[in-house]
Backbone as CSV, one residue per row, in Angstrom:
resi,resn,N_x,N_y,N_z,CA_x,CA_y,CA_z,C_x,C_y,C_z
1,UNK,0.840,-1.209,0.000,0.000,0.000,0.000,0.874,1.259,0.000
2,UNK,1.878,1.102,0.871,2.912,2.066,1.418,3.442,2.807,-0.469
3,UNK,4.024,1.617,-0.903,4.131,1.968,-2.448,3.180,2.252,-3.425
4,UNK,2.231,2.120,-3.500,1.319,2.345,-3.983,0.999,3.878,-4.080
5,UNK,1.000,4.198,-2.641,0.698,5.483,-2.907,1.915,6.479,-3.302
6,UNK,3.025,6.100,-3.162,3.891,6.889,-3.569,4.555,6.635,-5.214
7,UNK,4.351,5.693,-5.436,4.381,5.663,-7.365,2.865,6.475,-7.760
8,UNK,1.932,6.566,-7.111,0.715,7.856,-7.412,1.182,9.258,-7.213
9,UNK,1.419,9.659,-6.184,2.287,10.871,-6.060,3.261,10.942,-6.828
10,UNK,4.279,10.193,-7.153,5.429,10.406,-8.417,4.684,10.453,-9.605
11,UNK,3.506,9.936,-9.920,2.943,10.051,-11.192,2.079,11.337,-11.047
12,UNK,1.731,12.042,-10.083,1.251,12.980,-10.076,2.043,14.004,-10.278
13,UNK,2.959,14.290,-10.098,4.041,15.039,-9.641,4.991,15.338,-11.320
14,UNK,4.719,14.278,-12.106,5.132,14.448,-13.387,4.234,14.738,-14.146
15,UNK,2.965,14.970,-14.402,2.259,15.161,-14.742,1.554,16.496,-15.083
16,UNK,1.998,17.142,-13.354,1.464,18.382,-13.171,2.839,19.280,-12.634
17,UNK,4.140,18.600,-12.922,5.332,19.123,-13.073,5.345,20.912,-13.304
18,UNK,4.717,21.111,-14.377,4.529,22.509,-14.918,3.818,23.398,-14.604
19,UNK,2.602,22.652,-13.479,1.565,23.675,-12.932,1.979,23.872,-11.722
20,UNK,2.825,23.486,-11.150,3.262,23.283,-9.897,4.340,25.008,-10.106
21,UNK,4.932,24.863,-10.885,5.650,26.316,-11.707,5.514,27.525,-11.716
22,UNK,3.773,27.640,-11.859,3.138,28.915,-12.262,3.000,29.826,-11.180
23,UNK,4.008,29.351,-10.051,4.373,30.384,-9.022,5.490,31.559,-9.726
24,UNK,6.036,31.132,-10.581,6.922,31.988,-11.022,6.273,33.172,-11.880
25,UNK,5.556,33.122,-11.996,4.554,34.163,-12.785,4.363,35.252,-11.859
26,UNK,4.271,36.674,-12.389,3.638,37.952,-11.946,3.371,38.618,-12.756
27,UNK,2.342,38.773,-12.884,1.384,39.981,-13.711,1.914,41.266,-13.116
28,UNK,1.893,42.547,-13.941,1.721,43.892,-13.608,0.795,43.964,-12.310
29,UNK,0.612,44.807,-11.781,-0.391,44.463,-10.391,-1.847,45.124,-11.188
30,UNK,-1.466,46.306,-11.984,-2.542,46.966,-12.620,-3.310,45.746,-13.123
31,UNK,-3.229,45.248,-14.299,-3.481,43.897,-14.882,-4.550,43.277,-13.964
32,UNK,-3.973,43.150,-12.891,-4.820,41.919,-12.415,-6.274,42.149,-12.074
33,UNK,-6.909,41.217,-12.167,-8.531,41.340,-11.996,-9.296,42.721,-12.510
34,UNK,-9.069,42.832,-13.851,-9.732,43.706,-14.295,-10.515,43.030,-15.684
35,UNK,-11.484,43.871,-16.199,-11.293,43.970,-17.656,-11.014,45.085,-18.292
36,UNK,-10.538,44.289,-19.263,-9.698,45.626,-20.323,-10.239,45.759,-22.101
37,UNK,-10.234,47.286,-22.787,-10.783,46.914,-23.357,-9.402,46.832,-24.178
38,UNK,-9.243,45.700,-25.703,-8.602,45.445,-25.627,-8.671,45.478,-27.594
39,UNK,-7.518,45.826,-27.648,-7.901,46.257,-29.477,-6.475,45.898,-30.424
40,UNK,-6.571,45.309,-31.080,-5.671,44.828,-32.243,-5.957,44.288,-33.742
41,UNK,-4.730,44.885,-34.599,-5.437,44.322,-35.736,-5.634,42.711,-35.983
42,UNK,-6.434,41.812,-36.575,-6.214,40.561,-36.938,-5.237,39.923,-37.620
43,UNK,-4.493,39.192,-37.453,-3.478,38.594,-38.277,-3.966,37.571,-39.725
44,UNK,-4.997,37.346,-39.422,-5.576,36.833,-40.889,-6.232,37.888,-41.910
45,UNK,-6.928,38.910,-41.458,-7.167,39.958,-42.412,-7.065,41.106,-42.578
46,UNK,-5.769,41.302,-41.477,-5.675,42.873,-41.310,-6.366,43.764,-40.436
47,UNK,-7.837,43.473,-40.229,-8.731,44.045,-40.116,-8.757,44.628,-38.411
48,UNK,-9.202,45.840,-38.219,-9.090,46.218,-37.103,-10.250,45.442,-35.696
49,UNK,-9.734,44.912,-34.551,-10.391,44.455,-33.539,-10.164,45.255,-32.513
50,UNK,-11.890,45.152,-31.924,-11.578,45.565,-30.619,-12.899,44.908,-29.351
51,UNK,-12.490,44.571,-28.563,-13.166,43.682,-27.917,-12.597,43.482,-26.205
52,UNK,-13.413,42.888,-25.186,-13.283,42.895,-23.964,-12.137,41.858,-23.283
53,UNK,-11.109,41.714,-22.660,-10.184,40.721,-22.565,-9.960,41.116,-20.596
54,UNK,-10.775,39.742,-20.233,-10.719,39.976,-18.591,-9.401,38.859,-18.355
55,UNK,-8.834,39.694,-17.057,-7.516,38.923,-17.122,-7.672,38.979,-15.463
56,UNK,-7.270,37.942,-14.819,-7.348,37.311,-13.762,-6.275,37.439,-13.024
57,UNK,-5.830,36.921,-11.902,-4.108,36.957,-11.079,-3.212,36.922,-11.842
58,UNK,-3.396,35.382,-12.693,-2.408,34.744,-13.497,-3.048,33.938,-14.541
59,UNK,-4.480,34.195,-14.678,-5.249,33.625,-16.230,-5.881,34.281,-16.935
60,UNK,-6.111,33.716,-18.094,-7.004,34.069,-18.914,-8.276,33.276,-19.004
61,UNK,-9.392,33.034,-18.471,-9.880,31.862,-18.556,-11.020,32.467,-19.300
62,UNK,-11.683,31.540,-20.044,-12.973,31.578,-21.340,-12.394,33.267,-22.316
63,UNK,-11.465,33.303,-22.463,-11.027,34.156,-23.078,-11.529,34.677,-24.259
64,UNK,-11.208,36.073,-25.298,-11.512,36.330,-26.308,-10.646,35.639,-26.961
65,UNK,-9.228,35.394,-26.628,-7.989,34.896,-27.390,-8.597,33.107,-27.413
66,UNK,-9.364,33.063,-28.747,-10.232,31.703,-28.706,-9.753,31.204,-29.860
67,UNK,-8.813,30.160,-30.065,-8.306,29.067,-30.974,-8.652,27.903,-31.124
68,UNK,-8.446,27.356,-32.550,-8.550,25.636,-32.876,-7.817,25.047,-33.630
69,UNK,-7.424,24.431,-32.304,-6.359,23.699,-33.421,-6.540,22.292,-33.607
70,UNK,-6.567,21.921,-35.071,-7.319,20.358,-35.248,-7.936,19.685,-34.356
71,UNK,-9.290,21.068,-34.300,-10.570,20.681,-33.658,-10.836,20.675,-32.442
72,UNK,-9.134,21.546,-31.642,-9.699,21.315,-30.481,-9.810,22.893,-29.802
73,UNK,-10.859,23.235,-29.082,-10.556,24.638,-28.790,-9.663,25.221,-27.379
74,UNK,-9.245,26.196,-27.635,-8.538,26.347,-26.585,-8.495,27.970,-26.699
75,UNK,-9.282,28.405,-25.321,-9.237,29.992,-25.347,-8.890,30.097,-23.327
76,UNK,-8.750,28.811,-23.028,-8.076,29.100,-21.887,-6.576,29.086,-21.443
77,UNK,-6.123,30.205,-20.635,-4.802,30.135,-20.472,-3.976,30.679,-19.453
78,UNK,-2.766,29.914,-18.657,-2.624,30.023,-17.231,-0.644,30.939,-17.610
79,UNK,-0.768,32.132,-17.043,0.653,32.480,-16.980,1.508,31.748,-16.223
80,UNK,2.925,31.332,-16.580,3.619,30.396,-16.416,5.196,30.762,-15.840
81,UNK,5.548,32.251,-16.836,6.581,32.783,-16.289,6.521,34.186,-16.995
82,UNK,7.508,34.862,-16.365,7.335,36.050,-16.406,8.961,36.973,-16.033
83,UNK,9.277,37.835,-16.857,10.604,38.768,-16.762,9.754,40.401,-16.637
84,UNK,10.303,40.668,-15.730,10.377,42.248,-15.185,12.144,43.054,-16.042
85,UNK,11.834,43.560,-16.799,13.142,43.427,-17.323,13.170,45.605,-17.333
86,UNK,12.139,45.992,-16.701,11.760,47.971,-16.702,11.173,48.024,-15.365
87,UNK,10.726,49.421,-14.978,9.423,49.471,-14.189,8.334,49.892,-14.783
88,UNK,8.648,49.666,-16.211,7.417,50.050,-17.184,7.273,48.828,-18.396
89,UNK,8.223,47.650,-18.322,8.265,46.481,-18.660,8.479,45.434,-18.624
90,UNK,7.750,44.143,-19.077,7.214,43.366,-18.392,7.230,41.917,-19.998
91,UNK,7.863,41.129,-19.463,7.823,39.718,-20.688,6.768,38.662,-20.002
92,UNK,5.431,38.322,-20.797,4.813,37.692,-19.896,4.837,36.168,-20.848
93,UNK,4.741,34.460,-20.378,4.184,34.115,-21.459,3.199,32.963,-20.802
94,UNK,2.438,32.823,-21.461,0.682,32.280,-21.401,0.880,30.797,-21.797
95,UNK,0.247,29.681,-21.297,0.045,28.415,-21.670,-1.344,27.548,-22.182
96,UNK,-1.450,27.354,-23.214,-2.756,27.045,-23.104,-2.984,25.431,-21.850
97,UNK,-4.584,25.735,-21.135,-4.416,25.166,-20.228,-4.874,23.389,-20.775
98,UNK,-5.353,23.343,-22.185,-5.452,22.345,-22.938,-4.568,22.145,-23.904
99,UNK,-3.968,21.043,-23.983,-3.415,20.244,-25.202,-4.428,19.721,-26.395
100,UNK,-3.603,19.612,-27.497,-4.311,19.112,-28.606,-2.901,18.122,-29.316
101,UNK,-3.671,17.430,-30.381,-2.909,16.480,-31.253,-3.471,17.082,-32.325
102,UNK,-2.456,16.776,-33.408,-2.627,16.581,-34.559,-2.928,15.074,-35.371
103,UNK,-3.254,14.541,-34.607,-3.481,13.044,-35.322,-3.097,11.892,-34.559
104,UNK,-3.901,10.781,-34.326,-3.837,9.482,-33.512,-2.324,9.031,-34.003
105,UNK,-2.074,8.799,-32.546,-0.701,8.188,-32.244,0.148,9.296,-32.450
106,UNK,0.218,10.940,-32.049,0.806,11.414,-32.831,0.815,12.053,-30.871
107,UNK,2.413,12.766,-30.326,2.128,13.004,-29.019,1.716,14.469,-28.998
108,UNK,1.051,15.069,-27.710,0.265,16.029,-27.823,0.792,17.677,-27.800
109,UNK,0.607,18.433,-27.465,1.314,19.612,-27.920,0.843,20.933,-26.994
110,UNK,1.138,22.222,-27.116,0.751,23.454,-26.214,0.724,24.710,-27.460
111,UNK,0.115,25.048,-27.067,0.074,26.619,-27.479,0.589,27.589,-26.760
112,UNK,1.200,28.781,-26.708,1.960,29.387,-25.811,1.705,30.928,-26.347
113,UNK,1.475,31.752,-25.466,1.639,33.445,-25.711,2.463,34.477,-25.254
114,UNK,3.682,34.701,-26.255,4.402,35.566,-25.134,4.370,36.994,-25.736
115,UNK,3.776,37.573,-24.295,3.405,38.992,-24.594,4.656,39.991,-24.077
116,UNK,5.091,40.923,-24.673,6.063,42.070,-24.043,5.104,43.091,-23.930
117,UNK,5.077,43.273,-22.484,3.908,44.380,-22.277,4.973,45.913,-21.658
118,UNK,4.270,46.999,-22.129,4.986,48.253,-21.864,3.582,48.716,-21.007
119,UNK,3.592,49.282,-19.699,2.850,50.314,-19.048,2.890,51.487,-19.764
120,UNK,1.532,52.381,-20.019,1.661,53.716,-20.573,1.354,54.627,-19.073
121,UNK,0.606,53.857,-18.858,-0.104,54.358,-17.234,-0.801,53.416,-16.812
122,UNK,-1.237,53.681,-15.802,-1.889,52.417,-14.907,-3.236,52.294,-15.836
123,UNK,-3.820,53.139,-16.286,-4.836,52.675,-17.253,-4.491,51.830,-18.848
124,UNK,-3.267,51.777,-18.987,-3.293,51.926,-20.425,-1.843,51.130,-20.917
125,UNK,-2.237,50.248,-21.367,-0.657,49.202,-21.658,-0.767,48.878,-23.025
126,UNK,0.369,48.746,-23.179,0.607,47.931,-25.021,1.689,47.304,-24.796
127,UNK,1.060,45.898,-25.881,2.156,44.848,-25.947,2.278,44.097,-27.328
128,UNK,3.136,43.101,-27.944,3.161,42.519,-29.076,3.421,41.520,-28.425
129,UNK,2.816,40.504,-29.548,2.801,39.438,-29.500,4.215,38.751,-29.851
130,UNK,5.481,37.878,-29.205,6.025,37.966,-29.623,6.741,36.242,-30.109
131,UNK,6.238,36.120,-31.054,5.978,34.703,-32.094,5.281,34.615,-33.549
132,UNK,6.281,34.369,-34.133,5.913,33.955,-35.662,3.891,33.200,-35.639
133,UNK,3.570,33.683,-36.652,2.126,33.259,-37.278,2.058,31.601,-37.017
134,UNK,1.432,30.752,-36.369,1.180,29.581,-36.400,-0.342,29.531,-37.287
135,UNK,-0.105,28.742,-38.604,-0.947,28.902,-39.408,-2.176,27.739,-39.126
136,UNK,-1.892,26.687,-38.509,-2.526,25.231,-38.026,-3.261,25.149,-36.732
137,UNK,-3.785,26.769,-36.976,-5.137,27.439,-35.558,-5.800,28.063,-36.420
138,UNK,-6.796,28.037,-36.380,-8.068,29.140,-36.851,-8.985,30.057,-35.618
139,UNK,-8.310,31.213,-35.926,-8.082,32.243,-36.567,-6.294,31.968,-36.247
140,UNK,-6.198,32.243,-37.525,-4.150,32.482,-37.460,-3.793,33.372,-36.655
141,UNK,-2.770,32.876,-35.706,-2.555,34.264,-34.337,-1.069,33.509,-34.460
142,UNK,-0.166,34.610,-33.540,1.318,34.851,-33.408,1.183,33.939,-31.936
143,UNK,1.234,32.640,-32.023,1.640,31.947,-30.960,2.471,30.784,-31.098
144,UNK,3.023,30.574,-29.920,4.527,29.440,-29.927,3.430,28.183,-29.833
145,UNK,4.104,26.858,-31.069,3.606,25.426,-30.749,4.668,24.960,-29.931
146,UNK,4.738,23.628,-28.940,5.531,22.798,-28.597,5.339,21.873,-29.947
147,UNK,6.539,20.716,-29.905,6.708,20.319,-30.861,6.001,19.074,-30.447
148,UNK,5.578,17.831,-31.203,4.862,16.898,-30.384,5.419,15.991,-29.615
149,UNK,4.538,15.630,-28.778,5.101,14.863,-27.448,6.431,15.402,-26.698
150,UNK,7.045,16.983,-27.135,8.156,17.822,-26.540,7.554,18.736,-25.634
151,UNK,6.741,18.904,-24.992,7.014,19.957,-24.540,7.525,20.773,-23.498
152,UNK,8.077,21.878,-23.438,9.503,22.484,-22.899,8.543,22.862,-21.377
153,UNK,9.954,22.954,-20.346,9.576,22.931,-19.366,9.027,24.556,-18.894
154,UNK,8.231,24.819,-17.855,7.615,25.884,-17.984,8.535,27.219,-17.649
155,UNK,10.071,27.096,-17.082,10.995,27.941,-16.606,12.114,28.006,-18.223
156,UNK,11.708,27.119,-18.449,12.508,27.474,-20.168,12.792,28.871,-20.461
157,UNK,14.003,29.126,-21.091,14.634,30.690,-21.399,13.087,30.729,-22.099
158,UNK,12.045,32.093,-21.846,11.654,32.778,-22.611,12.221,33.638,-23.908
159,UNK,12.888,34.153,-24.126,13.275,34.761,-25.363,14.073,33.543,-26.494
160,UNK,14.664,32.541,-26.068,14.988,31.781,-26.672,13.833,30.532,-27.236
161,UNK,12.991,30.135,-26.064,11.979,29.615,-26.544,10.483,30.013,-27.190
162,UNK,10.041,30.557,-26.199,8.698,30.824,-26.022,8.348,32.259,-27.326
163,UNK,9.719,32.896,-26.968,8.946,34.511,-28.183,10.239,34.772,-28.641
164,UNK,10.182,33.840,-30.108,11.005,33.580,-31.127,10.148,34.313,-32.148
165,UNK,10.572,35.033,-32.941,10.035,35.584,-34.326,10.731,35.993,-35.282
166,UNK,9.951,36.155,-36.436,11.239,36.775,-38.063,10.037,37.832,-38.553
167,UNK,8.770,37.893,-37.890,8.302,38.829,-38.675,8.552,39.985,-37.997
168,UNK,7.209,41.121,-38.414,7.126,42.520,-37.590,5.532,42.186,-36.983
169,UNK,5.106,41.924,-35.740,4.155,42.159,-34.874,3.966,43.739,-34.978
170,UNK,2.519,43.373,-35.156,1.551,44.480,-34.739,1.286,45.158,-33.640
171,UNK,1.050,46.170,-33.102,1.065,46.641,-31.763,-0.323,46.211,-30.975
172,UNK,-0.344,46.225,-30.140,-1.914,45.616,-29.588,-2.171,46.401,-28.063
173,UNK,-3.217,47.046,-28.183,-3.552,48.127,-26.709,-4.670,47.250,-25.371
174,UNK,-4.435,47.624,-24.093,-5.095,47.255,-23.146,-5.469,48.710,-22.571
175,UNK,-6.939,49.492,-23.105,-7.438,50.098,-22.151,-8.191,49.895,-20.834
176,UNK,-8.264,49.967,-19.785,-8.884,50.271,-18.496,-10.800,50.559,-19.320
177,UNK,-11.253,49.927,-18.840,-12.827,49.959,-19.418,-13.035,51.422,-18.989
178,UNK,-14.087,52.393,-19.478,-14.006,53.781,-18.734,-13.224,54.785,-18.627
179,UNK,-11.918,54.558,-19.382,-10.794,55.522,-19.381,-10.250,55.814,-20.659
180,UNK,-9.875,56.923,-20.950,-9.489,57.237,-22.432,-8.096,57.672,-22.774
181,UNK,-6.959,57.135,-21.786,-5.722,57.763,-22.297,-5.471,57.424,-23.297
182,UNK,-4.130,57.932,-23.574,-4.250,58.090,-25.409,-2.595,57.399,-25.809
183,UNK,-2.423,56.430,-26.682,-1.349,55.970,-26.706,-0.371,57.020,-27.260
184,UNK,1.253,57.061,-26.641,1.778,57.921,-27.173,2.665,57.734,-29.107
185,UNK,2.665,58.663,-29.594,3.220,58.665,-30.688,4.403,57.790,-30.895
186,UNK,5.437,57.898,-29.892,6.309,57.337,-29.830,6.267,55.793,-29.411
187,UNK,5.430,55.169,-29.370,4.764,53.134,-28.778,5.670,53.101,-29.759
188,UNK,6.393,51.461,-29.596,6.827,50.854,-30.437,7.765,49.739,-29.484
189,UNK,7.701,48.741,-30.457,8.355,47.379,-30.412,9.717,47.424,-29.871
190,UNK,10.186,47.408,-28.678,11.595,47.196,-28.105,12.547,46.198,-28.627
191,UNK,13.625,45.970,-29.589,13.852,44.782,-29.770,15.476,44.453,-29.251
192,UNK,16.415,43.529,-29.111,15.747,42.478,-28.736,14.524,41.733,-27.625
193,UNK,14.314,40.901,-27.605,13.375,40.140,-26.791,13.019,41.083,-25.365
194,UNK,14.543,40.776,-24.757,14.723,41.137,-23.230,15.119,42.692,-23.601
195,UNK,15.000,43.478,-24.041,15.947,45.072,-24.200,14.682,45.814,-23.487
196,UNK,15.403,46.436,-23.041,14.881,48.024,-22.575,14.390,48.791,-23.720
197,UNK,15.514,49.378,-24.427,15.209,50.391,-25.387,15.461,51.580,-24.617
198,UNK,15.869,51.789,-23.328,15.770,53.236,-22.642,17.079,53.731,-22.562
199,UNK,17.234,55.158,-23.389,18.390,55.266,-23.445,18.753,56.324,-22.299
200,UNK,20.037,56.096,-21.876,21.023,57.042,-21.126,21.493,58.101,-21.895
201,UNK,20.707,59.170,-21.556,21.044,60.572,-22.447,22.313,61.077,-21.898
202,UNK,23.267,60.882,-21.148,24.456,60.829,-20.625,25.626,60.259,-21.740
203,UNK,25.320,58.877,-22.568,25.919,58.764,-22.872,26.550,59.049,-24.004
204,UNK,26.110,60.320,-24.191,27.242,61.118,-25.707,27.684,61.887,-25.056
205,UNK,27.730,62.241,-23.575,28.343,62.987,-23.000,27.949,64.233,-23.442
206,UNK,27.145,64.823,-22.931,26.649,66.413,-23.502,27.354,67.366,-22.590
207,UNK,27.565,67.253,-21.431,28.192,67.701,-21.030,29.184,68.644,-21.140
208,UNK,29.842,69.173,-21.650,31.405,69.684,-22.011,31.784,70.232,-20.776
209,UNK,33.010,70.927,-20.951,34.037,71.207,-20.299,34.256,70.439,-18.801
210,UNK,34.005,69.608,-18.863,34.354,68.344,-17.626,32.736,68.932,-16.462
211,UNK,32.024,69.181,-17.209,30.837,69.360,-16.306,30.002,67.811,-16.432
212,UNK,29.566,67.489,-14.793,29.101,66.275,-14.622,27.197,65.944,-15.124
213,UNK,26.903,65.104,-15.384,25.698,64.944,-16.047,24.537,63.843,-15.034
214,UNK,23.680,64.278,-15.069,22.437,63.039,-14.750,21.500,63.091,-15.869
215,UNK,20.659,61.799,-16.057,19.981,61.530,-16.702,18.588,61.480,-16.161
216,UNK,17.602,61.843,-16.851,16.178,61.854,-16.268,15.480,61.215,-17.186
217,UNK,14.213,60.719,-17.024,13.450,60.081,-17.444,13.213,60.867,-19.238
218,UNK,13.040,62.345,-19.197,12.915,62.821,-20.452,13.692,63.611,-20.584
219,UNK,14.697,63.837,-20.079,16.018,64.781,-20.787,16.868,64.716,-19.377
220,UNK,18.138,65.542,-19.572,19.076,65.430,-18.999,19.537,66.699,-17.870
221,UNK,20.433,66.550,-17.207,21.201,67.973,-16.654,22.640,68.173,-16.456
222,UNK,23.407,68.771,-16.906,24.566,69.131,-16.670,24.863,70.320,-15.252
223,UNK,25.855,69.501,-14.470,26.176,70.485,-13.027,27.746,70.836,-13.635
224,UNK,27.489,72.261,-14.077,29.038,72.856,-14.345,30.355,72.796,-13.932
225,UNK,31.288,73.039,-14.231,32.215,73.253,-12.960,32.430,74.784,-13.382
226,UNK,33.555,75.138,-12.522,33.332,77.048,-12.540,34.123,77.692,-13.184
227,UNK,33.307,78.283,-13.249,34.016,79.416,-15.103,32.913,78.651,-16.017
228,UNK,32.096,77.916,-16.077,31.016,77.532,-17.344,29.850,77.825,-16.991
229,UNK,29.118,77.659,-17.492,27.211,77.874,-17.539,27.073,77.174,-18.719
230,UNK,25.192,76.911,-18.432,24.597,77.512,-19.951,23.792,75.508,-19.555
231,UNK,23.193,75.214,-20.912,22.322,73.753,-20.595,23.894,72.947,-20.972
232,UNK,24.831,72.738,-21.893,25.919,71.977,-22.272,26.998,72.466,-21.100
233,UNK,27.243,73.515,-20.339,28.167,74.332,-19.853,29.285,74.991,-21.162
234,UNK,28.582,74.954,-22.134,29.317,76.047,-23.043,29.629,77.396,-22.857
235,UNK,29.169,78.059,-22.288,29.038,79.484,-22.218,29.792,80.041,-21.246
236,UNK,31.505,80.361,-21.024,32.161,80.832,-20.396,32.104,81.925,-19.402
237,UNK,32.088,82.211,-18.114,31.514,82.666,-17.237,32.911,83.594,-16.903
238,UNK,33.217,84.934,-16.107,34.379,85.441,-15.756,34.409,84.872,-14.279
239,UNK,34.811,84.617,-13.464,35.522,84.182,-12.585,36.473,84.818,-11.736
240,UNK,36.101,85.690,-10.419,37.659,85.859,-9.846,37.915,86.117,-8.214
241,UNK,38.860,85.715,-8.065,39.534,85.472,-6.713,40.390,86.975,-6.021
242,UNK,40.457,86.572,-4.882,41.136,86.935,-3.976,42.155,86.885,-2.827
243,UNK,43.652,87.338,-3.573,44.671,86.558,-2.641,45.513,87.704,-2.427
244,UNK,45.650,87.351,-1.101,46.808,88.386,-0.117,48.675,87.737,-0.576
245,UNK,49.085,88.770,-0.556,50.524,88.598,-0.380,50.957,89.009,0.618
246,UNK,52.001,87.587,0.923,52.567,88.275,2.715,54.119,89.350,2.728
247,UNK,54.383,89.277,1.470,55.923,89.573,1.060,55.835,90.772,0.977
248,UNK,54.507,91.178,-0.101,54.595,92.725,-0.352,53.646,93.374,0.434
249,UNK,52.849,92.604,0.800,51.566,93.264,1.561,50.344,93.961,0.481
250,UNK,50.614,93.066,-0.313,49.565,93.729,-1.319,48.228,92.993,-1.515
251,UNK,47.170,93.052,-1.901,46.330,92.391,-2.105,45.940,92.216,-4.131
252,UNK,45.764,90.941,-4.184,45.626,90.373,-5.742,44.200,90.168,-5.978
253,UNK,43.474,90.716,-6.841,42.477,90.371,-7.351,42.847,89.706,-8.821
254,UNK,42.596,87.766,-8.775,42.815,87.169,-9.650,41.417,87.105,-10.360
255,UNK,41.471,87.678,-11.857,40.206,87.258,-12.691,40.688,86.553,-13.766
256,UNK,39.799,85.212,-13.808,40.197,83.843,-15.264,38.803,84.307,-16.223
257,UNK,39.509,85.374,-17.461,38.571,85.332,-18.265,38.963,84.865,-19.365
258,UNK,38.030,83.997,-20.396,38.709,83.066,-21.227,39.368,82.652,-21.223
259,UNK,39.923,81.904,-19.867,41.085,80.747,-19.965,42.420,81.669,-19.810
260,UNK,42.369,83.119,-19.054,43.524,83.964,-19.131,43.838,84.132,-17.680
261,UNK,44.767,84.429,-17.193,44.587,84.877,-15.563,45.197,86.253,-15.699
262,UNK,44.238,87.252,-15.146,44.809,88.636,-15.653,44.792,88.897,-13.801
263,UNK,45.673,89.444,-13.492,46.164,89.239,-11.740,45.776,91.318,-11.917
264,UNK,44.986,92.072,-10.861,45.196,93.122,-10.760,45.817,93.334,-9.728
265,UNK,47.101,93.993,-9.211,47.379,94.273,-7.727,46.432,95.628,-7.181
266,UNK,46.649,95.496,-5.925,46.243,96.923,-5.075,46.942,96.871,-3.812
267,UNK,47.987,97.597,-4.063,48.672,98.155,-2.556,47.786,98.982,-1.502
268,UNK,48.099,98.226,-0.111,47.505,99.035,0.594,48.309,99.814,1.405
């Protein structure tokens, strides 16, 4: 009996190997338990969609994202893992929570979604889909197959496995139901997989004349050193000091203009 139950538990335990996993998952916190309204073009006709997509802790369950693949449907789906790679981005990827075959005796397979999601604001996110067209689902959508009877374990490199692509993905929006922010001009596809895209405006060094720099979210600042001004510290400033002599008893007014030291004395 003693064995019995523990070759059940080992068979359980391989089985549900991958759900056991989906601790590694985190959604945006916004994300969670909402609905969103949710708009993209179609990959089979171009054509513009827009429609309701409620998203759960870590599922998608009875979803709009509704596929078939040789006959079997699958619009449910459990997040599995997940990269924080910004504080405004986020690699998520999706499992379908059903398998399908392609044909008796043939082993069974997954569907997979990996989304790169960008925060615009807490109302308002965009992400691409990031996987080549799987044409052997109706409606044709940008999702990863496992190969049959392979499929990869649920901590698998994401960018190497899960959101592999050669095309150009479409952009795809998550509004907040009730809210109207407005995507900015500048949205667009971060590439590679894992990249930021956020650049350090520091690093062309704008700065000049050995003045030190920080970087801000939308532009930069230069802290001068003395004798400069200006936003680069281009703009040469006059400069001048005051030094006693003990020899002559005179007092020096040192002024550095353009890089000159013109010394005035004044005897007292």
């Amino acid at each position: 009996m003693y064995m019995y139950i523990l070759l059940r538990l080992g068979l359980f335990l391989i089985l549900n190997g991958n759900r056991l996993s989906d601790a590694t998952c985190s959604l945006p916190t916004d994300l969670k338990n909402a609905a969103w309204e949710y708009n993209y073009t179609h990959v089979s006709d171009s054509s513009d969609q827009s429609t309701t997509l409620n998203i759960a802790t870590t599922t998608l369950q009875n979803s709009v994202i509704n596929l078939n693949a040789f006959g079997t449907t699958i619009r449910d789906w459990t997040c599995i893992n997940s990269l924080n790679i910004s504080n405004t981005q986020t690699i998520v990827v999706f499992k379908s929570d059903t398998s399908f075959t392609s044909g008796p005796n043939i082993g069974s397979r997954r569907l997979y979604l990996c989304m790169k999601l960008t925060k615009v604001t807490n109302d308002l996110y965009y992400f691409y889909l990031l996987s080549d067209i799987f044409h052997f689902v109706t409606p044709k959508e940008r999702v990863y197959s496992s190969g049959e009877g392979n499929t990869p374990t649920d901590d698998a490199s994401m960018c190497s496995t899960f959101c592999q692509y050669t095309g150009s993905p479409k952009i795809r929006t998550l509004r907040r139901q009730g809210t109207s922010d407005e995507l900015p001009d500048d949205a667009a596809l971060c590439e590679p997989c894992n990249s930021t895209c956020e650049v350090d405006r520091c690093d062309l060094n704008p700065c000049q004349n050995n003045g030190s720099c920080t970087d801000f979210k939308e532009n930069y600042n230069c802290t001068c050193t003395v004798g400069w001004k200006g936003e680069n510290c281009t703009i040469e400033v006059e400069v001048s000091t005051e030094e006693k002599s003990e020899d002559s008893g005179c007092k020096c007014i040192i002024v550095y203009r353009f890089n000159i030291r013109i010394i005035y004395y004044m005897y007292q």
